[in-house]
LOVO-753762 format. One record per atom (N, C-alpha, C): z negated, x, y negated; atom name; residue in three letters. Coordinates in pm, 1 decimal. Example, Ala and Ser with C-alpha at 12.3 -4.5 7.8 and 13.67 -1.06 7.14 Angstrom:
# residues 2
+----------+----------+----------+------+------+
!       c3 !       c1 !       c2 ! atom ! rest !
+----------+----------+----------+------+------+
!   -780.0 !   1319.0 !    569.0 !    N !  ALA !
!   -780.0 !   1230.0 !    450.0 !   CA !  ALA !
!   -780.0 !   1320.0 !    330.0 !    C !  ALA !
!   -708.0 !   1285.0 !    225.0 !    N !  SER !
!   -714.0 !   1367.0 !    106.0 !   CA !  SER !
!   -787.0 !   1290.0 !     -3.0 !    C !  SER !
+----------+----------+----------+------+------+
# end
This chain:
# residues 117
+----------+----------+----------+------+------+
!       c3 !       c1 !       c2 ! atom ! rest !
+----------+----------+----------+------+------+
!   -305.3 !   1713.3 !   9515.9 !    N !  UNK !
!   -315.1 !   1660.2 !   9650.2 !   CA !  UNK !
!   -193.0 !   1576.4 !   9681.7 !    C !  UNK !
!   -163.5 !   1618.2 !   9822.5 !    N !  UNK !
!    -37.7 !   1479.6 !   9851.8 !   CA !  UNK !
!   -108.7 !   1351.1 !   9873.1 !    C !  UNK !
!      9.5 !   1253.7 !   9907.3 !    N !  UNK !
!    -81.3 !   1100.7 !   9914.2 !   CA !  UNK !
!   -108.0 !   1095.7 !  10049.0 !    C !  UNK !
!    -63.2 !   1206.4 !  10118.7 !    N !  UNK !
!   -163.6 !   1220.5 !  10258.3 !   CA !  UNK !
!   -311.0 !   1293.3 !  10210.1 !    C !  UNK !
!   -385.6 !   1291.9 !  10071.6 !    N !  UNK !
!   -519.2 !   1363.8 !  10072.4 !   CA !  UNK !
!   -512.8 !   1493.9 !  10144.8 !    C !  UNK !
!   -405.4 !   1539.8 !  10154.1 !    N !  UNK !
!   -388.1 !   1703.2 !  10208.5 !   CA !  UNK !
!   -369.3 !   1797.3 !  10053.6 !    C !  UNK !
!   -429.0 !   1898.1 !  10035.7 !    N !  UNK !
!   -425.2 !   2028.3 !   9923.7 !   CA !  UNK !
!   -324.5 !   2066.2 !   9940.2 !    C !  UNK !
!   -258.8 !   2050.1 !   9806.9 !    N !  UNK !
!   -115.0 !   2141.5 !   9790.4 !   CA !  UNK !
!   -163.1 !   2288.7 !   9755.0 !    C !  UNK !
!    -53.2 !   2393.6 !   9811.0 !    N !  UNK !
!   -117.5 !   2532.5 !   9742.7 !   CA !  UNK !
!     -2.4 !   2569.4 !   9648.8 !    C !  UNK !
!    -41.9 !   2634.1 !   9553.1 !    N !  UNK !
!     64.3 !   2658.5 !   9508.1 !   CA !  UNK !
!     40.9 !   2793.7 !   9480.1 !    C !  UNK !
!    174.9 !   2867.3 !   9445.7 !    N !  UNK !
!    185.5 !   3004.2 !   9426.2 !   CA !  UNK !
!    196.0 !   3052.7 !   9322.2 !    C !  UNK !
!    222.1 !   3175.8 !   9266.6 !    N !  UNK !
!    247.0 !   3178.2 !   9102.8 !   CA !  UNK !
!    360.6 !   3222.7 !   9090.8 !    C !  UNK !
!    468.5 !   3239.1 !   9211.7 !    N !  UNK !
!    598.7 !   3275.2 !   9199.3 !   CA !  UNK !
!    659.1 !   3150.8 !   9315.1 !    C !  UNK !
!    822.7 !   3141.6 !   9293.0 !    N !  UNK !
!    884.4 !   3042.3 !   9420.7 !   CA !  UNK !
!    840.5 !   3134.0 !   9561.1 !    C !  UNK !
!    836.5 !   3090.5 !   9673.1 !    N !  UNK !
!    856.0 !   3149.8 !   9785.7 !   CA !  UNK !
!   1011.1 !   3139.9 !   9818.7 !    C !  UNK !
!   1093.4 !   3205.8 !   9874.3 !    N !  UNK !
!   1227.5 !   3264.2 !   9948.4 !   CA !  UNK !
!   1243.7 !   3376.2 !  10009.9 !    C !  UNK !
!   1330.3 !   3333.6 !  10140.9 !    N !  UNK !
!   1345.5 !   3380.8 !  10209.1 !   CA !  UNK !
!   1424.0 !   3538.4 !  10140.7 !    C !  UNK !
!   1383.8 !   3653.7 !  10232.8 !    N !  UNK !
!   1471.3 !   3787.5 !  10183.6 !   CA !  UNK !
!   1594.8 !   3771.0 !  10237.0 !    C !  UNK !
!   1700.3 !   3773.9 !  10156.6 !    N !  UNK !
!   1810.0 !   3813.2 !  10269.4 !   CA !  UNK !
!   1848.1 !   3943.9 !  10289.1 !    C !  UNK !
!   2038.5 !   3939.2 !  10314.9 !    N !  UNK !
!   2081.3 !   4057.4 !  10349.4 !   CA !  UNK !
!   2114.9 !   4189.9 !  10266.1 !    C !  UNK !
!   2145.8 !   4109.0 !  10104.8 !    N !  UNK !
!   2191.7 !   4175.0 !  10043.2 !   CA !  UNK !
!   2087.0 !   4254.0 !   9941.2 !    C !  UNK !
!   1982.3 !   4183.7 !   9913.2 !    N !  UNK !
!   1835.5 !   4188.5 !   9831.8 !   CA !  UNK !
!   1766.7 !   4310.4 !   9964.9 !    C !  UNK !
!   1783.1 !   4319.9 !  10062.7 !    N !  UNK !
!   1735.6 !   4397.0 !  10167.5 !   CA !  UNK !
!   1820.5 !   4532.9 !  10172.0 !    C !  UNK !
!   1922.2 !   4522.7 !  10156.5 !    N !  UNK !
!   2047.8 !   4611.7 !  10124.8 !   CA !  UNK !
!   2013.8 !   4710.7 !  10014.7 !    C !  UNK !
!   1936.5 !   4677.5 !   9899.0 !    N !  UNK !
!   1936.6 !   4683.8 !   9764.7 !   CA !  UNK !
!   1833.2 !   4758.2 !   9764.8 !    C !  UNK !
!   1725.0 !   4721.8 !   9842.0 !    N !  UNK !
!   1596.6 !   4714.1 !   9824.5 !   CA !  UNK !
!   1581.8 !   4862.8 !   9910.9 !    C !  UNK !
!   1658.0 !   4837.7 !  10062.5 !    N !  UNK !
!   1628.2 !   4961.7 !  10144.5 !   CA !  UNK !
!   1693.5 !   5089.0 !  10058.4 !    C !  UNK !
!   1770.7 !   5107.7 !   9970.4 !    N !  UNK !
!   1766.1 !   5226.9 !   9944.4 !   CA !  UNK !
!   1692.4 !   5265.8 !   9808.2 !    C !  UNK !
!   1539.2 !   5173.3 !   9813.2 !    N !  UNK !
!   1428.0 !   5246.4 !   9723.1 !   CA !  UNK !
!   1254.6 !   5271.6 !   9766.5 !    C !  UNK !
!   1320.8 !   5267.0 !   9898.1 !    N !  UNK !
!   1194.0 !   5306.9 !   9979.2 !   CA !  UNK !
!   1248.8 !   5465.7 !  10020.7 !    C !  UNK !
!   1145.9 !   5528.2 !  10017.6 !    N !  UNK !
!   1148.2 !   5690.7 !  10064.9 !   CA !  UNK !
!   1118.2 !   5746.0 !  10188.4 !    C !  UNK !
!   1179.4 !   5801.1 !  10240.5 !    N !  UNK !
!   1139.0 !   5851.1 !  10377.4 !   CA !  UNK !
!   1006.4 !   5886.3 !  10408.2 !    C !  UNK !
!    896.6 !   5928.2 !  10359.3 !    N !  UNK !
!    770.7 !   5889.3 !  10356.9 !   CA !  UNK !
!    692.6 !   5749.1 !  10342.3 !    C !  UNK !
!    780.5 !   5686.0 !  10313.2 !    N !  UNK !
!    732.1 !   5539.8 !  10334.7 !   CA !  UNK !
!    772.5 !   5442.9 !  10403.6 !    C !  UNK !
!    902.6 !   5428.4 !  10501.4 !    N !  UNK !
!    908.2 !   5369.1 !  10573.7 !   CA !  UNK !
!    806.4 !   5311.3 !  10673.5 !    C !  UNK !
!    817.4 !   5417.8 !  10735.3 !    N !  UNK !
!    705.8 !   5379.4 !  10877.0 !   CA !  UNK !
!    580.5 !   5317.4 !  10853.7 !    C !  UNK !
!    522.0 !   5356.4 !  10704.5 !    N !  UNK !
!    414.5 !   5286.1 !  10677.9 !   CA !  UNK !
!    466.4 !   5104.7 !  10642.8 !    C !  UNK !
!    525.8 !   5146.4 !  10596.4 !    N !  UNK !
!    574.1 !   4933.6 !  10536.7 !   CA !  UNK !
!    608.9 !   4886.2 !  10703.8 !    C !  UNK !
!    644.2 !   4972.7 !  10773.6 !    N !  UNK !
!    760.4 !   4888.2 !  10936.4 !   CA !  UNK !
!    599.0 !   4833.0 !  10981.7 !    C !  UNK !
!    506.6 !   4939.9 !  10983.2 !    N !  UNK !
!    370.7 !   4934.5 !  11041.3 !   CA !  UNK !
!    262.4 !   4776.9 !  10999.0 !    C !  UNK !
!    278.0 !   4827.0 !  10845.7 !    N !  UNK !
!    214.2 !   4690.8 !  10765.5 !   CA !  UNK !
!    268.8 !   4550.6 !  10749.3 !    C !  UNK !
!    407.2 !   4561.9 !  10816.7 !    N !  UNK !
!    476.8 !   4424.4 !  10839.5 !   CA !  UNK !
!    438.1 !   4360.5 !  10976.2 !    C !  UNK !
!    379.6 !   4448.7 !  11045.6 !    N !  UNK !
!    403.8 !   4451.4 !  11215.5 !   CA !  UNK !
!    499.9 !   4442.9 !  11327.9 !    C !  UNK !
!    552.5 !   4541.0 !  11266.4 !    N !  UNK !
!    647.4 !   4614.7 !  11364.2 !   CA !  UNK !
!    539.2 !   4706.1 !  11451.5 !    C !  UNK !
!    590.7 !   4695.0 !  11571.0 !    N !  UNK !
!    538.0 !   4775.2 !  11698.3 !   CA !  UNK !
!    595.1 !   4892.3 !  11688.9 !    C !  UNK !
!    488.9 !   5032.3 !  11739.9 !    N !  UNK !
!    583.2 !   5170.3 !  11707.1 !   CA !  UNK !
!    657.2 !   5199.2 !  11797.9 !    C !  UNK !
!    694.0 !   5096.1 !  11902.0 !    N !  UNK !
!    823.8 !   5097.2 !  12027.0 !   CA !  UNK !
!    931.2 !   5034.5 !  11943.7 !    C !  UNK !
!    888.1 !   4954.5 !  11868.0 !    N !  UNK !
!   1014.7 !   4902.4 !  11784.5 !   CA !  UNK !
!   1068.9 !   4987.7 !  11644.9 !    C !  UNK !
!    992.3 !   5076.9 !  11574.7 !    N !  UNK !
!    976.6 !   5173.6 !  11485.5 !   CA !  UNK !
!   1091.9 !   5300.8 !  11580.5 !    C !  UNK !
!    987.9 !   5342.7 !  11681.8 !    N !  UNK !
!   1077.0 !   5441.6 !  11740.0 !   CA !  UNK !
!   1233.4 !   5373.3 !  11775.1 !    C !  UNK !
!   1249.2 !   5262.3 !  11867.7 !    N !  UNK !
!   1400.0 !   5258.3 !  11867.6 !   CA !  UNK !
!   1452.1 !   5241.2 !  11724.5 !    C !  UNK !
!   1438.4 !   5205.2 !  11618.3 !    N !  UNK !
!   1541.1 !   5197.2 !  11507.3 !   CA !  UNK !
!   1546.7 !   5361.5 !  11448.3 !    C !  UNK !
!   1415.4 !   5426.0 !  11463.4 !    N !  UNK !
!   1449.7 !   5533.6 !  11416.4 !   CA !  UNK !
!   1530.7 !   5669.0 !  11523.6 !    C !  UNK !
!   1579.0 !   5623.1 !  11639.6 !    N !  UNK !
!   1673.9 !   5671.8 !  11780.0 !   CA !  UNK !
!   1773.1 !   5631.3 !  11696.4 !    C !  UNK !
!   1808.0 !   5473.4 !  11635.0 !    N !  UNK !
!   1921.8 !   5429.6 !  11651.6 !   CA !  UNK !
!   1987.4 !   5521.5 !  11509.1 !    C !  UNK !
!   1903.3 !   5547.9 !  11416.2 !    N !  UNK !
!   1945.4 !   5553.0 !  11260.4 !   CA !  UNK !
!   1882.5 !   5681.5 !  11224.9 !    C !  UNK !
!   1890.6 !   5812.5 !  11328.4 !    N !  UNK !
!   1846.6 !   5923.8 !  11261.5 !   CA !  UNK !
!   1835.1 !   5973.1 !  11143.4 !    C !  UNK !
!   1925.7 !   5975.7 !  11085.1 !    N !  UNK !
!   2008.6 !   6048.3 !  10975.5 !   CA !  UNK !
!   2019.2 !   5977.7 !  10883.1 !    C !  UNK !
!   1996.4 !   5800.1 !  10858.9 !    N !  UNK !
!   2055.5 !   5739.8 !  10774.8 !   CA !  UNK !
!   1913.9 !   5680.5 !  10753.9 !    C !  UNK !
!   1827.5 !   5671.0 !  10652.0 !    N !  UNK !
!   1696.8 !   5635.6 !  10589.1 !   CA !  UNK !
!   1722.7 !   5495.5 !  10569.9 !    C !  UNK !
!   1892.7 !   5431.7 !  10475.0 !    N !  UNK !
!   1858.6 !   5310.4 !  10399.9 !   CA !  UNK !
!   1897.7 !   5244.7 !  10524.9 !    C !  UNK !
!   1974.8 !   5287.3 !  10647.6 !    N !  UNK !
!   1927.1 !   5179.0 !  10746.2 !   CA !  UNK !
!   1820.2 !   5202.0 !  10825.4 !    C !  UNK !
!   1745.1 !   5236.5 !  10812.3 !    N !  UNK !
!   1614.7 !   5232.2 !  10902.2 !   CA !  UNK !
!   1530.9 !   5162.3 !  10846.6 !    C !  UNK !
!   1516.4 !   5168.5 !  10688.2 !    N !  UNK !
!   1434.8 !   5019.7 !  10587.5 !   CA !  UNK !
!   1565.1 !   4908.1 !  10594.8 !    C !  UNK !
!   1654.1 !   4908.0 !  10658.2 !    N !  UNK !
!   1740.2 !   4766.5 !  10628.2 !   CA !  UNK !
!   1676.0 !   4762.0 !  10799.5 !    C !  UNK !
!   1708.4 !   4818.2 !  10895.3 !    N !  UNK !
!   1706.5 !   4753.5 !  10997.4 !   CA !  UNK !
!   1532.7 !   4716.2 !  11034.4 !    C !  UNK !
!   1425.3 !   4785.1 !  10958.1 !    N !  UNK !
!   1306.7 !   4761.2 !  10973.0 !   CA !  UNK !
!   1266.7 !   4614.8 !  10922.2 !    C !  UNK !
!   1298.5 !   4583.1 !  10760.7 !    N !  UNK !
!   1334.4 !   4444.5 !  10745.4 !   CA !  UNK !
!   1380.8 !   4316.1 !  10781.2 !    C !  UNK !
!   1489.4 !   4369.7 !  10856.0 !    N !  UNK !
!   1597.8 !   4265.3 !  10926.8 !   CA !  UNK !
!   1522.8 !   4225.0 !  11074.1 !    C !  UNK !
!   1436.8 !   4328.2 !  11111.2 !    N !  UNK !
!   1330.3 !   4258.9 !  11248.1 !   CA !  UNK !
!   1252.7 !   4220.7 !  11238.8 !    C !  UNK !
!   1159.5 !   4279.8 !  11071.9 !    N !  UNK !
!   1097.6 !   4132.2 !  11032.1 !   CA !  UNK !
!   1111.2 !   4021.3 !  11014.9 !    C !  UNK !
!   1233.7 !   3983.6 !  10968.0 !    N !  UNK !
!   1276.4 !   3873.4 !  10921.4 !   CA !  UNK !
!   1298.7 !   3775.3 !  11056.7 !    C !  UNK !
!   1351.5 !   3859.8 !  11130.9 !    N !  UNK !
!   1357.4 !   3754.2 !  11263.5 !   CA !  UNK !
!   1242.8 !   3755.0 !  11330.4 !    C !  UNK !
!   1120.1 !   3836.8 !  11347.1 !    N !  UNK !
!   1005.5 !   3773.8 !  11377.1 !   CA !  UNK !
!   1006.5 !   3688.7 !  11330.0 !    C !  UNK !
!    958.3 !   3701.4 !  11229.4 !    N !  UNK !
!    852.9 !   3576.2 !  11113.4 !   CA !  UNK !
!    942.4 !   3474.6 !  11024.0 !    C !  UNK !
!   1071.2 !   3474.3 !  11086.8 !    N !  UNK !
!   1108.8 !   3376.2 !  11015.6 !   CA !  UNK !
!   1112.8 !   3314.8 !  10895.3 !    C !  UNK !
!   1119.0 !   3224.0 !  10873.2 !    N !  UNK !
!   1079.7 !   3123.8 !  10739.6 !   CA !  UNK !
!    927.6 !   3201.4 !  10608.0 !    C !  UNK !
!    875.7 !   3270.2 !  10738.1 !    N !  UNK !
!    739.1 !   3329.3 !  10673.6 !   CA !  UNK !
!    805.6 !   3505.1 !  10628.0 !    C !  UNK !
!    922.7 !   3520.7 !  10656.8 !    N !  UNK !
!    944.7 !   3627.9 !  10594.1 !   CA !  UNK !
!    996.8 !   3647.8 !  10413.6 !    C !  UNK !
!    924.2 !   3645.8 !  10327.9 !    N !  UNK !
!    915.1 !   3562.8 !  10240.3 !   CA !  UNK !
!    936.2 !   3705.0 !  10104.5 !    C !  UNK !
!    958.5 !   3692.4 !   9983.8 !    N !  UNK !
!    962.2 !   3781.8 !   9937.1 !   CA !  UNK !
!    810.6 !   3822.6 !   9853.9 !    C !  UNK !
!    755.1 !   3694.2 !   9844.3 !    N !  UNK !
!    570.2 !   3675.5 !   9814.2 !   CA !  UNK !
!    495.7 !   3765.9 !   9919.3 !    C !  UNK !
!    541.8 !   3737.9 !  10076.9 !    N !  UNK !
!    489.3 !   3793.5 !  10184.9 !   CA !  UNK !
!    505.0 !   3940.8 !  10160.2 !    C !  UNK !
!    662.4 !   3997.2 !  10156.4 !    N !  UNK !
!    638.2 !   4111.2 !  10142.0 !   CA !  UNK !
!    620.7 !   4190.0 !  10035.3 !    C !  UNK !
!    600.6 !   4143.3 !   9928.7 !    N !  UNK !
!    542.3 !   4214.0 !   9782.5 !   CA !  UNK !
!    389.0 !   4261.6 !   9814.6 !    C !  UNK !
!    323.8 !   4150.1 !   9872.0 !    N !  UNK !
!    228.3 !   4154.8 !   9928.3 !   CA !  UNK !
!    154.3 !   4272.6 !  10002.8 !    C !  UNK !
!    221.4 !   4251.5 !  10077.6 !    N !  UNK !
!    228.2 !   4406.0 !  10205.9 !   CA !  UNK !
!    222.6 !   4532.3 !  10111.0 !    C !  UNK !
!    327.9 !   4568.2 !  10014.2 !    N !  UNK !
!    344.0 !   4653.7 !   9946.8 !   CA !  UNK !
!    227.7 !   4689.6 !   9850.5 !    C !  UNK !
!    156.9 !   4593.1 !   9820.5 !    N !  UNK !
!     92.0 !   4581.6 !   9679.7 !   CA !  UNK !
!    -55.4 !   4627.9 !   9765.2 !    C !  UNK !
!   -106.3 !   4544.4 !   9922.0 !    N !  UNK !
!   -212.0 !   4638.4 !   9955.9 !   CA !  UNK !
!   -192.9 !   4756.0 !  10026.4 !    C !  UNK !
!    -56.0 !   4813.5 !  10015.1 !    N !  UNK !
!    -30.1 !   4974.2 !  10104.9 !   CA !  UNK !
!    -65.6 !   5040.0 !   9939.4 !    C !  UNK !
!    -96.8 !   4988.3 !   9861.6 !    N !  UNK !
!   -105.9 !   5010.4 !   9734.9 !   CA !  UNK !
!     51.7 !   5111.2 !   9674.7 !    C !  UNK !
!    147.6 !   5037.5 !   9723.9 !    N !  UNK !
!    270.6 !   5092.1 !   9668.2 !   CA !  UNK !
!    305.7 !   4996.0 !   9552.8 !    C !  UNK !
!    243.1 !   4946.6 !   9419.1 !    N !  UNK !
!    281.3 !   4856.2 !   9331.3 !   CA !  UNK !
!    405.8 !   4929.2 !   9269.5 !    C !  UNK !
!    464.9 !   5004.3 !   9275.7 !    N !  UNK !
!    597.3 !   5039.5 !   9198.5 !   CA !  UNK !
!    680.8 !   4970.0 !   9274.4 !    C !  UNK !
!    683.6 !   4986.2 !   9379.7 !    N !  UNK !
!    795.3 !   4938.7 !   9474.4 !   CA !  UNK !
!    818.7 !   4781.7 !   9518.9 !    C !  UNK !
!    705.2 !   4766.4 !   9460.1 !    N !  UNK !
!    682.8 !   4611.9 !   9489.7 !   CA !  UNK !
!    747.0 !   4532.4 !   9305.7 !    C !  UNK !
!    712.2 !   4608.3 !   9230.3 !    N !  UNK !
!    766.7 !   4586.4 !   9122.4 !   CA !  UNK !
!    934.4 !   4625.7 !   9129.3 !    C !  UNK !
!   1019.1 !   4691.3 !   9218.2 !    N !  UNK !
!   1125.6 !   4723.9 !   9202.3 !   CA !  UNK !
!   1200.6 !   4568.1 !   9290.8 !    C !  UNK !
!   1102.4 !   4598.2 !   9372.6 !    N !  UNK !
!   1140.2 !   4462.1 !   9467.2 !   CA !  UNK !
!   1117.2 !   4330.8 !   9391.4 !    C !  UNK !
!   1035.2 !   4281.5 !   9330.3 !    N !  UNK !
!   1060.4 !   4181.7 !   9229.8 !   CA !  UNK !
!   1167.9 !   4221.3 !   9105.5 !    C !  UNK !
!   1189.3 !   4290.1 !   9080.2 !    N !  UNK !
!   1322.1 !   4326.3 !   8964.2 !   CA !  UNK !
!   1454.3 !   4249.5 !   9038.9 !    C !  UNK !
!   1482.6 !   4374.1 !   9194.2 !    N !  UNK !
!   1593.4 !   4337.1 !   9239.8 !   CA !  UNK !
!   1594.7 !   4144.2 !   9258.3 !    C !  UNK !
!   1516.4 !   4104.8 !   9287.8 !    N !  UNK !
!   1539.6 !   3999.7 !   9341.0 !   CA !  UNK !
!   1545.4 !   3848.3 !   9166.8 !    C !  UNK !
!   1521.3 !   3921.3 !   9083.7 !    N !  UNK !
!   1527.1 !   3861.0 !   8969.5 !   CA !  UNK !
!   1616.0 !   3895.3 !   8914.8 !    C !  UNK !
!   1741.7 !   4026.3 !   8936.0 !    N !  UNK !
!   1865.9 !   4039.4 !   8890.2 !   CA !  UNK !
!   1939.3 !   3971.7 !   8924.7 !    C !  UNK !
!   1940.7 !   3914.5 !   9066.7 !    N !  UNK !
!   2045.9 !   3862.1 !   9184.2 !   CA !  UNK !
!   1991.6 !   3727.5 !   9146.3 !    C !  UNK !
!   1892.3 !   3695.2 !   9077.2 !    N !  UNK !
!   1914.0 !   3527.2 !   9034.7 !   CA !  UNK !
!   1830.6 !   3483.0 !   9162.0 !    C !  UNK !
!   1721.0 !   3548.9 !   9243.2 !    N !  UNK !
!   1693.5 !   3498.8 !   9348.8 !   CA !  UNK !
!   1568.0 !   3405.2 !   9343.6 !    C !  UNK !
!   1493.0 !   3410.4 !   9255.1 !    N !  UNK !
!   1401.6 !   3379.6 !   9232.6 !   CA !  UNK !
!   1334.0 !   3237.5 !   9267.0 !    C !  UNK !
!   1480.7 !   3163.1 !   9254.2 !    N !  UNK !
!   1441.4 !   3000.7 !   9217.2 !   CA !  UNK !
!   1529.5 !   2914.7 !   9339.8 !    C !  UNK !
!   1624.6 !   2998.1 !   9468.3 !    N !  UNK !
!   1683.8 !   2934.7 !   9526.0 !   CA !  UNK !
!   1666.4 !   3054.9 !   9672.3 !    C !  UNK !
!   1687.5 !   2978.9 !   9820.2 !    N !  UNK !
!   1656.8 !   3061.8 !   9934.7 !   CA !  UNK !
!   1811.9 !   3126.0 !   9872.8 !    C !  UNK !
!   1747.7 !   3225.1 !  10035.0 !    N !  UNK !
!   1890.4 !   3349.6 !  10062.9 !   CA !  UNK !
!   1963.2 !   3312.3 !  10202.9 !    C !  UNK !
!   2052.7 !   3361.2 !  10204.8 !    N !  UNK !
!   2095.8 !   3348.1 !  10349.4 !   CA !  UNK !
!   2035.1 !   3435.9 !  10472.5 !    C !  UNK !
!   2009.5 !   3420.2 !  10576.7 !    N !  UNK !
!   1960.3 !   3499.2 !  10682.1 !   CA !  UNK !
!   2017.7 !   3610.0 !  10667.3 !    C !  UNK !
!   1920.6 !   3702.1 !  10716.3 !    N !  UNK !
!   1992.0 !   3898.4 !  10764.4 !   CA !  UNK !
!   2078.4 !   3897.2 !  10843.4 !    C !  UNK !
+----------+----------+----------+------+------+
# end
């Protein structure tokens, strides 16, 4: 408890922010069958789904970088790498969510934020 008698929560990993480069890394191990489902389970709107996928026909790892990168500016501070392991783990994609905790434990990310997308 703080000495305001408010409940601390705690997590079983740090929370940090995703950045650009961990997003970079990350978008080219999602599969073209799985995009749209993660853009969907983040809450992305499918007006916002359809324009990135107008903007990025042809190119898959930016359509998971640019699907990310509009999460991140929704949700801000709450775009978190806990948050989106999360997402992954009840689309029941645990591999990918395990690749996504790897990357972000190679890059040393674990224990300090990232810079914005």
């Amino acid at each position: 408890e703080s000495e305001h008698g408010q409940t601390l929560l705690r997590t079983r990993r740090p929370r940090f922010r995703t950045g650009k480069s961990l997003c970079l890394r990350f978008a080219g191990e999602v599969g073209s069958r799985q995009w749209k489902t993660i853009a969907r389970e983040i809450g992305l709107k499918d007006s916002e789904i359809d324009a990135i996928e107008e903007c990025e026909r042809h190119n898959l790892r930016e359509k998971v970088y640019q699907t990310f990168r509009r999460w991140r500016m929704k949700n801000g501070r709450r775009a978190t790498l806990d948050v989106l392991v999360g997402h992954l783990r009840d689309l029941n994609m645990a591999a990918l969510a395990d690749k996504l905790e790897e990357l972000s434990q190679t890059d040393g990310l674990a224990r300090r934020p990232v810079a914005n997308v």
